[in-house]
VOBA-1610 file (N, C-alpha, C; in pm, whole numbers, padded with zeros to 5 digits, always signed):
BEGIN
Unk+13701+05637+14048Unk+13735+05601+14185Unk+13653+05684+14285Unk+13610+05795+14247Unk+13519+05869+14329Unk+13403+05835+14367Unk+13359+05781+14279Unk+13211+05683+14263Unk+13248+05578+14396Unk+13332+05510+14396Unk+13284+05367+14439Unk+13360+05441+14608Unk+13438+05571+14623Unk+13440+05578+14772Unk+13345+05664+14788Unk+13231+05695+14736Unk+13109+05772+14769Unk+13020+05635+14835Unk+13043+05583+14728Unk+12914+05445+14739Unk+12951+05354+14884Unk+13086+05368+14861Unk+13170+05295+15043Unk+13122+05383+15143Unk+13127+05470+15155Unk+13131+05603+15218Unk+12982+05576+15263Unk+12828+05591+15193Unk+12754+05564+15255Unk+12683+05435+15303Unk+12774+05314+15248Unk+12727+05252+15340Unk+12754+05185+15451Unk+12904+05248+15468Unk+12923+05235+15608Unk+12826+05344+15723Unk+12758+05443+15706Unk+12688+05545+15753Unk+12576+05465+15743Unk+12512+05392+15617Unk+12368+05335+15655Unk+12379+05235+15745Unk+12488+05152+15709Unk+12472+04984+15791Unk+12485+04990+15966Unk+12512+05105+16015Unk+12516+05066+16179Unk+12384+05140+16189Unk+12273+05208+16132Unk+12132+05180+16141Unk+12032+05103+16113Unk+12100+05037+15998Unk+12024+04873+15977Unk+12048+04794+16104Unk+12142+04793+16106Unk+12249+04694+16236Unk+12124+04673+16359Unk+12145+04831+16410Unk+12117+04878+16533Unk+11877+04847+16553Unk+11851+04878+16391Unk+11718+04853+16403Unk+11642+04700+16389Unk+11755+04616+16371Unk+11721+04469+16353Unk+11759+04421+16480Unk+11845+04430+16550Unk+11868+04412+16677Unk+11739+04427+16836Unk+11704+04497+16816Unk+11596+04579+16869Unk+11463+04522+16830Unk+11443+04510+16703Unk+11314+04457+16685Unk+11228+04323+16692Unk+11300+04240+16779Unk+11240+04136+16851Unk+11240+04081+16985Unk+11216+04205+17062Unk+11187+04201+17192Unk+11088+04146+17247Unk+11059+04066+17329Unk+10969+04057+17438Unk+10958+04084+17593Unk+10793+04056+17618Unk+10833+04137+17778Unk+10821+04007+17789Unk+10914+04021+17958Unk+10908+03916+18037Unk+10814+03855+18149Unk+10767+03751+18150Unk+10633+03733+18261Unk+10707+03680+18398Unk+10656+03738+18493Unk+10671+03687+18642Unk+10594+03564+18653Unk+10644+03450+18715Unk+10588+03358+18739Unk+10577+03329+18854Unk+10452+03271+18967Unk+10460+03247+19065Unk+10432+03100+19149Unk+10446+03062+19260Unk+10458+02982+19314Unk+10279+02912+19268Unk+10259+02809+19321Unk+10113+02766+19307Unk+10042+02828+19427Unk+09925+02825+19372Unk+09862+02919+19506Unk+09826+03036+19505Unk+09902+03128+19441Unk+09988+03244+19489Unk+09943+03321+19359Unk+09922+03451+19358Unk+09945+03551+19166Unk+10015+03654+19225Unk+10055+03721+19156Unk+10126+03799+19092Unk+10046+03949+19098Unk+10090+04021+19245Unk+10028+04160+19244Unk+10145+04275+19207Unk+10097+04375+19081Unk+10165+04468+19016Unk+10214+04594+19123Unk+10107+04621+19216Unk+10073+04689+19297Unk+10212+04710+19416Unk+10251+04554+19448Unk+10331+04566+19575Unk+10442+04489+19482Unk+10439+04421+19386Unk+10547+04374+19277Unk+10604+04264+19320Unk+10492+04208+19392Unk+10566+04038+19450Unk+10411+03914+19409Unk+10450+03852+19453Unk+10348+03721+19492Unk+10215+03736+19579Unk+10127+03681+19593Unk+10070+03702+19703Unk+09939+03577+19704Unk+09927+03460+19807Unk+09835+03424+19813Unk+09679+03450+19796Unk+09664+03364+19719Unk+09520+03364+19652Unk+09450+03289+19762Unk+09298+03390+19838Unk+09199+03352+19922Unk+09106+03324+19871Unk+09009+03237+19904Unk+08868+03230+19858Unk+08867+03119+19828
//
């Protein structure tokens, strides 16, 4: 009986780091999209008409 609450024992301790690293590992960043016309300056973090 010692055996199998050792063996319980760690894997309740491993599984909320499996858990926690599968969760996490399919992130993406998100893209700003803007009006037509217009891109996307990092600088002031808005929109901004395209000249020329």
């Amino acid at each position: 009986m010692t055996i199998k609450t050792l063996v319980t024992a760690a894997a309740l301790v491993v599984a909320p780091t499996f858990a926690a690293f599968a969760s996490c590992s399919g992130h993406s960043q998100q893209a700003m999209t803007c009006a037509d016309g217009t891109i996307y300056d990092a600088a002031s973090n808005s929109c901004k008409v395209v000249s020329g």
